[in-house]
C-alpha positions in Angstrom: 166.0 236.7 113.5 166.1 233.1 112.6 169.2 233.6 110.3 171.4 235.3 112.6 170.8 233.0 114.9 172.4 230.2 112.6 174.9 232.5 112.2 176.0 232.8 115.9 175.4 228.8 116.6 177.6 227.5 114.0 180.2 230.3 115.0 180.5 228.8 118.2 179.9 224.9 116.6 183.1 224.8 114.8 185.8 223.0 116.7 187.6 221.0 113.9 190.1 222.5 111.2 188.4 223.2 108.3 189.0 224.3 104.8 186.2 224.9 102.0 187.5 222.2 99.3 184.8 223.2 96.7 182.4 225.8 96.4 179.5 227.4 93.6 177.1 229.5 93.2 174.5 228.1 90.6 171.7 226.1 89.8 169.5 224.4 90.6 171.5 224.5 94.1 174.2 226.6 95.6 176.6 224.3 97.5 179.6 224.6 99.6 182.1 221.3 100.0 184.3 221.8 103.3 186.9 219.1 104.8 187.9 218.2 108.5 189.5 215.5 110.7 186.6 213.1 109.8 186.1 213.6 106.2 183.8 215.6 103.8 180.7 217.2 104.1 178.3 218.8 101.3 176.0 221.9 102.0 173.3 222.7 99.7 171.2 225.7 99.7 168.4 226.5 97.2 169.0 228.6 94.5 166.7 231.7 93.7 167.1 233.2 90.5 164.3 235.2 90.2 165.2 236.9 93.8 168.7 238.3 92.2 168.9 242.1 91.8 173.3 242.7 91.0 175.2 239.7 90.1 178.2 240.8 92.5 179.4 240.2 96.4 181.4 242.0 99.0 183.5 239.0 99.5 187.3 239.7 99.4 188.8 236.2 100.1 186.2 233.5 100.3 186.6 231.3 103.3 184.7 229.5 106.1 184.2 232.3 108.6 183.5 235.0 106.1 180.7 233.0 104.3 179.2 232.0 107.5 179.3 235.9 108.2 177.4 236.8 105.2 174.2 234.3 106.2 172.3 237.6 107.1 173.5 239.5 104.1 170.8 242.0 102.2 172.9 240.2 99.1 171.2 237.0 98.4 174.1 235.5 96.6 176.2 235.6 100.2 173.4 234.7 102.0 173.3 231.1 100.1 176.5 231.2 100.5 176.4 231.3 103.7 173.0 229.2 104.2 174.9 226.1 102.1 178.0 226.7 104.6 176.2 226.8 107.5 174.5 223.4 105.8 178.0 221.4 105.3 179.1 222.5 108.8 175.7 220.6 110.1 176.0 217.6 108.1 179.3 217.4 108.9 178.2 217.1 112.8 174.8 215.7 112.9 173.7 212.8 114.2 171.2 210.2 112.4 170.5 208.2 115.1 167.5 209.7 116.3 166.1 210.1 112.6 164.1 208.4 110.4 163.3 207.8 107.0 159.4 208.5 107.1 157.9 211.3 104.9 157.5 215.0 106.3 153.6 214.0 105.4 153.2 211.4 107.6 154.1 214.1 110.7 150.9 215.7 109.8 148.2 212.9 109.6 145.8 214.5 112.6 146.2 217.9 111.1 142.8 219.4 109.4 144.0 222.5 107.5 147.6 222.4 106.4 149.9 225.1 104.4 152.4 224.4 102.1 154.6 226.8 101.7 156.1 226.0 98.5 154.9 224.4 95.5 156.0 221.4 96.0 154.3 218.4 93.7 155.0 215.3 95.3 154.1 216.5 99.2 151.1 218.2 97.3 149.8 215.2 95.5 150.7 213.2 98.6 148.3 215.0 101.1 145.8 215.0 98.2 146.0 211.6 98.5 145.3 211.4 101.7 142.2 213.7 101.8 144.1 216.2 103.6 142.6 220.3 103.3 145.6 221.9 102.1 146.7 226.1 101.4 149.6 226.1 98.8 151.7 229.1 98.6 154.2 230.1 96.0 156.4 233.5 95.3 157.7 232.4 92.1 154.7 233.1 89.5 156.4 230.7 87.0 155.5 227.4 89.8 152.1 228.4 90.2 148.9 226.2 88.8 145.5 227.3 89.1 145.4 225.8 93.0 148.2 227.6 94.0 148.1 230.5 96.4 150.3 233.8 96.0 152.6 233.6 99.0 151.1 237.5 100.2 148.4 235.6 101.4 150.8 233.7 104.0 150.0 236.3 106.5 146.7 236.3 106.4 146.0 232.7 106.2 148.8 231.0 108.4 146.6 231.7 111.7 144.4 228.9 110.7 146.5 226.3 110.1 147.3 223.2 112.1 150.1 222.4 110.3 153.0 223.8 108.0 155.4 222.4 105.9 157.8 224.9 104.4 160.3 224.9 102.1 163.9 225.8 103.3 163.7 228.1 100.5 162.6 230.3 102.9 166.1 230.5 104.6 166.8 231.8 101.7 164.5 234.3 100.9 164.0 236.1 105.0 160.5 234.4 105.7 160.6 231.7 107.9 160.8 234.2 110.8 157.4 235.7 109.8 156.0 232.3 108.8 157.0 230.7 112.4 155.3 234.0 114.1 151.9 233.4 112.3 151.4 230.2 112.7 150.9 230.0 116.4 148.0 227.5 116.4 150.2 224.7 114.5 151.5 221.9 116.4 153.8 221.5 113.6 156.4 223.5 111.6 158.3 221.1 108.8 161.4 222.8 107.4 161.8 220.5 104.3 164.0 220.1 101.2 167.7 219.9 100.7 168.0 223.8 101.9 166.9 222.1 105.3 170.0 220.3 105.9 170.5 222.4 109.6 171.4 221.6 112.3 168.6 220.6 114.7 170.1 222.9 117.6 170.9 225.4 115.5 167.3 225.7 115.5 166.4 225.4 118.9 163.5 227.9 120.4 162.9 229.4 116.5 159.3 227.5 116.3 160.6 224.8 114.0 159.7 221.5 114.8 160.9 218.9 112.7 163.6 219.1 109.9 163.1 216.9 106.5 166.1 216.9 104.7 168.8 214.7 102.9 172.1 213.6 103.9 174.4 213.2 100.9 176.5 210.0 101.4 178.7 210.0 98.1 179.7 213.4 97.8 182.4 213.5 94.8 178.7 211.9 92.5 176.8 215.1 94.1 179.5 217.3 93.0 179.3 215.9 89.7 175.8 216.0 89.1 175.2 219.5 91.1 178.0 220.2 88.2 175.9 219.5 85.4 172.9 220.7 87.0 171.1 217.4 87.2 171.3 216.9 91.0 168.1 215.7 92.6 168.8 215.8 95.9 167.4 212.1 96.8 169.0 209.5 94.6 172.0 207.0 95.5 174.3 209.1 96.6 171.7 210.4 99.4 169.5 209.3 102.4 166.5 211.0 103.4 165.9 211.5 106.9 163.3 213.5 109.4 164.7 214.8 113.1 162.9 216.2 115.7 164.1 220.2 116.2 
């Protein structure tokens, strides 16, 4: 399982002191704020309303180890909790030197068939643009348009694909596993969106193959903004990037 996988890697990844400075639970993004020798880092994780059941957790005194604990939680609240922890821990380590700033749809330009699993507009309209034969799925019934798939048709279709690009929603919401074991005949698995902020070892042998996320560079303006629930996730304060898994 993909998510305890993350668990046990950044487990063994922390080497620094470090203490959560900042932490929430809300929307549009759940995001954890933790300090070490070298400065700050921001984790974001998606948040999915419509996936909440009880508004309560198990926690008992919230801290880095017991948040990354709860990543594989049945209680979606810890396990974005945990996801955005596990996020801040990998942007406070990774390395951009190997990424670039391309878009996640340029990876795909000698794919045929490509899923999107996600409705998201701008990579939509994008591979549109380009000509591109695409499968859009969405769970949430309040994103879909009249081209949208519903996401119970992932199983079924994902065999045919060439190529995927996902949203790191589905961290969040325990499919990536099942959408990385049907689509065996793509040459390409994009995790994208500021929920795909991982780690590329972290992720090593899961079936990923490239990660399209954002680094946040001012932090204290993210906090702000995620604050008033205006954040964006690509605007000054941020640099987008894609690395190879």
């Amino acid at each position: 399982m993909i998510l305890k996988q993350l668990k046990e890697k950044a487990m063994k990844k922390i080497k620094e002191d470090f203490r959560i400075v900042d932490f929430s639970f809300g929307l549009p993004y759940t995001y954890v704020v933790l300090e070490g020798p070298e400065g700050k880092a921001i984790g974001l994780a998606m948040t999915l309303p419509e996936d909440i059941g009880e508004y309560k957790t198990s926690f008992k005194s919230p801290s880095l180890k017991e948040f990354i604990d709860k990543t594989d939680s049945l209680n979606i609240i810890e396990r974005t909790l945990g996801i955005a922890t596990i996020n801040a821990i990998s942007q406070y380590y990774i390395d951009l030197s190997k990424a670039t700033s391309q878009d996640a749809t340029d990876l795909v330009d000698d794919a045929k068939k490509i899923a999107v699993i996600g409705n998201m507009p701008p990579i939509v309209r994008s591979l549109k643009e380009k000509g591109k034969e695409i499968f859009v799925f969405e769970r949430n019934p309040k994103l879909w348009d009249r081209e949208t798939l519903s996401d119970s048709l992932e199983y079924y279709l994902l065999p045919e694909m060439d190529a995927v690009i996902v949203s790191g929603s589905a961290l969040i919401n325990c499919t990536l596993d099942m959408i990385v074991e049907r689509s065996k005949k793509a040459k390409k698995v994009i995790l994208t969106g500021a929920t795909a902020q991982v780690l590329p070892e972290f992720l090593k042998g899961s079936g990923v193959t490239h990660l399209a996320s954002v680094k946040v560079i001012d932090v204290e303006k993210a906090i702000l903004n995620l604050k008033m629930g205006i954040f964006r996730g690509f605007g000054e304060q941020s640099r987008k990037y894609i690395i190879e898994v």
